[in-house]
Structures are given as C-alpha cells and as structure tokens.
C-alpha positions, 0 to 999 in steps of 0.5 A: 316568155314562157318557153317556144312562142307556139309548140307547133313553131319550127323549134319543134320538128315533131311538132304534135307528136313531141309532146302528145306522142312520148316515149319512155321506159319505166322500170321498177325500184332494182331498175328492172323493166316494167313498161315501154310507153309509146305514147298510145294515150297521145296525153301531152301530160299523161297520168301515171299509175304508182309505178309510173305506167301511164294510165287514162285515169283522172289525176292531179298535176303532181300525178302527171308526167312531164318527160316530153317537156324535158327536151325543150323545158330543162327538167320535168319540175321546171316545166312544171313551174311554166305551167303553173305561171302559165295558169296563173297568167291565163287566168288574170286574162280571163277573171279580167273578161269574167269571174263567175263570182256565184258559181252559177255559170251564168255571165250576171250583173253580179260577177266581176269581169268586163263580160257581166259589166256589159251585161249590166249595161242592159242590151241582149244584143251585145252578147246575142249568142244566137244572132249572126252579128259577132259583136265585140262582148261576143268576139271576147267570150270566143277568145276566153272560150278558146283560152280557158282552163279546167280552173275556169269551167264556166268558159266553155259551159254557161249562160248569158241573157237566158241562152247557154252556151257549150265549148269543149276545152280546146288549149290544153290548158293554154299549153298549145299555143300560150303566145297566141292566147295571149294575143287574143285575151289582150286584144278583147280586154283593150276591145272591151274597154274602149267599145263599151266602157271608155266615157267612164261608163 
C-alpha cells in the first residue's frame, strides 16, 4: 500500500489543508530568515524558486517541495519515491485501457490498449460520448479520465469515433485518492475484458 488509503480518511485531521495548505520557513545558507510560506499557492507540491520560496511557475518533479508529505511519509525523498511507484503503477491501469501509440490523441484500431480493441470491433455505439447510454467501453474511459496523469494527457483531451472529448485533471497525479483509482481502473479492465472480449474475440 502506498501510504494512507485516501488523503482525506480519518489518519488525516486537516484533511485538504495537510497537504494543499503547508507551512513552512525558508532561510538563507547562514540560516537567516528569508520567507514564511502559509501555503497561499494551495499547491500540495509546490514549485520552489532557487532559494526555496514557492512560486507559481512550471517545474519538475525535482523542483517541488514535498514537506507536507514528511508528517505521514517519513522524508520528502521517501514520498518522492511513493510518488513515483505511484505513477508507474497508474500508469500500467491506464496504458492497459489505452495507449496512444501515434500520439494523435485519437482512441484508433491502431493503439494499444483495451479501448482501441473495442474501437476495432466497429460499433460507434459502444463508446458513443454523446448518446445518454454509458456503456462499459464509456464507463472505462470515465474511470481513466478520473485516473490520469499529466504523463498521459490524452485522458483528458481526445477523440473517438470523430467526437473529442475534454476533462480537466482531477487526481492530482493519483495522489488524492490512489486506493480508489485503483478500484476503479481494476474494475473497468476485468469490465472490459469479460463485456467485449471473453469468447476470445
């Protein structure tokens, strides 16, 4: 298990504001003052500028600061390295639904995934975005839309059967809520697997 079953379960009294509302010092190299975060970004992981200061700039993983994961995750490294299997996990769920193997953000025959095998079978109607039928292909890409990672754009900007789809990022990475993600990506794979493919098709 990969820390707490949900950031927002009784373990975590602050719930939201553990991790989106952080405060922190930051000093300089003689340990003088330099800035008091109070967590006004509400970033769970924030950028950092150079001296540490949190910024709303872009940045990389390594530029982040993991301090509010330290309470619950032992060091910021070690919460680091959750977040990584975290990634590496969601992301076998997802490339299982669909991999976007010609980066054209459109679910083709040609992709790999349970997604475009279904596409291949020919019906529209399975994956009808527009129709009020949710079907199990459709509840599938809802549960990956809910699931995906900024490794895995494609989730939440797409197309299938000529209609797009958008959805703005939702699990922070999969850190909100990884148990239930997991639940929900599991059950559309075995879903998937015994609707459209379990004669062999």
């Amino acid at each position: 298990m990969l820390g707490p079953s949900a950031h927002g379960d009784g373990m975590n009294e602050r719930l939201c504001a553990t991790c989106h509302v952080s405060t922190f010092e930051v000093v300089d190299q003689n340990s003088q003052f330099v800035f008091r975060s109070v967590g006004h970004l509400f970033e769970a992981l924030a950028c950092t500028d150079p001296e540490g200061v949190p910024t709303p700039d872009p940045c990389e993983i390594f530029e982040r600061d993991f301090g509010a994961c330290v309470p619950c995750h032992g060091t910021g490294d070690e919460a680091l390295q959750l977040y990584f299997a975290l990634q590496e996990e969601l992301h076998v769920y997802l490339d299982s639904l669909w991999l976007d193997t010609n980066s054209d953000r459109v679910i083709d025959p040609s992709d790999r995934g349970l997604l475009p095998r279904v596409v291949a079978l020919g019906d529209p109607f399975e994956l009808d975005i527009t129709d009020d039928v949710v079907t199990v292909a459709e509840g599938a890409l809802w549960n990956a839309q809910l699931a995906y990672t900024s490794e895995r754009p494609y989730f939440g900007d797409g197309e299938v059967f000529g209609t797009t789809f958008y959805t703005a990022p939702s699990s922070g990475n999969g850190i909100h809520n990884p148990s239930l993600l997991r639940a929900l990506l599991e059950a559309s794979i075995d879903a998937m697997l015994a609707t459209y493919f379990s004669q062999g098709t």
